[in-house]
C-alpha positions in Angstrom: 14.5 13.2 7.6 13.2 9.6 9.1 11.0 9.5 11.6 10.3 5.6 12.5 7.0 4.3 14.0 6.9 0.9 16.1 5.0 -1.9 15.3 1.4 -1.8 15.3 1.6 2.0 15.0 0.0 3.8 12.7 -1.0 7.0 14.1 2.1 8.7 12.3 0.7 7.7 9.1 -1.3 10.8 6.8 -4.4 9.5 7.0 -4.7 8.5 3.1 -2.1 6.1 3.8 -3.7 5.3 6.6 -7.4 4.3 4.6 -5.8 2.9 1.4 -4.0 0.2 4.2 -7.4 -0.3 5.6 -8.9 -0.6 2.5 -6.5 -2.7 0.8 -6.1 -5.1 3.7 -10.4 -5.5 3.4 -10.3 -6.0 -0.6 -12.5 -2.8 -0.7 -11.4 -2.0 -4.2 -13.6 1.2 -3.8 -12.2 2.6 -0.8 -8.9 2.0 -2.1 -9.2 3.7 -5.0 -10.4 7.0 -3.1 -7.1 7.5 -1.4 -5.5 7.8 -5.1 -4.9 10.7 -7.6 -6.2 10.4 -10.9 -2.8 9.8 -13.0 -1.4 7.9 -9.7 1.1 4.8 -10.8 1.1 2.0 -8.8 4.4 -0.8 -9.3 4.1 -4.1 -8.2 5.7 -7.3 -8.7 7.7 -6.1 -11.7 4.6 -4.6 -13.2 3.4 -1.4 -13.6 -0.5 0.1 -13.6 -1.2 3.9 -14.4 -4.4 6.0 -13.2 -7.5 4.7 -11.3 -9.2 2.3 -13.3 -6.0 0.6 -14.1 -5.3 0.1 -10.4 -8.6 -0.7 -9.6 -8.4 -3.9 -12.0 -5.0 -4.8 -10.3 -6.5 -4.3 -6.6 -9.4 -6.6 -7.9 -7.0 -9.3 -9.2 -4.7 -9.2 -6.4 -7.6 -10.0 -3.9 -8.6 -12.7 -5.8 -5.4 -14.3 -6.5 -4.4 -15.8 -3.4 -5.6 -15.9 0.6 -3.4 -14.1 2.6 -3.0 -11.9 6.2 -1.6 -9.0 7.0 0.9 -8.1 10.1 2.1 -4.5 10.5 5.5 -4.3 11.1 6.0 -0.6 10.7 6.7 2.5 9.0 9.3 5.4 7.8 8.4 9.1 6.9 11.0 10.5 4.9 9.8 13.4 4.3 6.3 15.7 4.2 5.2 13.7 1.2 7.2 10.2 1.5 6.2 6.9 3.2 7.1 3.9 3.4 4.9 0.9 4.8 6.3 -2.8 6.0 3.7 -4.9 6.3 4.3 -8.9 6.7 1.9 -11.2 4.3 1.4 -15.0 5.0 -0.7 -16.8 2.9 -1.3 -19.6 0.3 0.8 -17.8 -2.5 4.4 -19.3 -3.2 7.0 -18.9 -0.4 3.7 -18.4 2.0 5.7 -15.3 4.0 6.9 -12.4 3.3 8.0 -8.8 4.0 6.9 -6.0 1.3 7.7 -2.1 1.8 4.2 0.2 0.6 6.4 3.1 -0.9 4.1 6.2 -1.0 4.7 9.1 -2.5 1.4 11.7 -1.5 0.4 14.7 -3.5 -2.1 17.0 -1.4 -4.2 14.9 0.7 -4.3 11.2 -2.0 -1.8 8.9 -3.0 0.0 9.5 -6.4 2.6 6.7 -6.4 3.0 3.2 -4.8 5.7 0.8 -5.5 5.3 -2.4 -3.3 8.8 -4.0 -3.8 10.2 -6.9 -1.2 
């Protein structure tokens, strides 16, 4: 199944999703981190981080890296538990645009995997 949202929408979101999009867009490391399970495994750029306080360093890191905005282009449900996010990022980081996909994978009502991938 693939339900689509248009841009701007997020009301078809689950809420975690929702928040950790908030959150992540504000650099509010703990808010973040209270959408996630416990063992959750987040994969980004090539790199992976497993269970809270390993994500929380990466969230940290990535805020402080570079300067960058956030467009929301839209979003896919594919099924009861799957997500995925496209979010445009323009900034001071090489290339200066880009497109990423938020793959989320829920369990319950938090976020137990994320892989951020072009």
């Amino acid at each position: 199944m693939t339900d689509s949202t248009t841009p701007g929408d997020t009301t078809a979101l689950p809420g975690a999703v929702e928040r950790y999009l908030k959150a992540h867009n504000e650099h509010d490391t703990a808010a973040a981190s209270a959408e996630l399970t416990p063992d959750v495994t987040v994969v980004d750029d090539g790199r992976t981080y497993r269970g809270v306080p390993a994500v929380e360093q990466w969230l940290d890191t990535a805020a402080s890296e570079y300067t960058y905005t956030t467009t929301f282009l839209g979003s896919e449900r594919h099924s009861p538990d799957r997500f995925t996010v496209t979010q445009r990022l323009e900034g001071d980081f090489p290339g200066g645009i880009v497109d990423l996909h938020y793959r989320f994978t829920l369990s319950g009502e938090r976020i137990s995997r994320l892989v951020i991938e072009p």
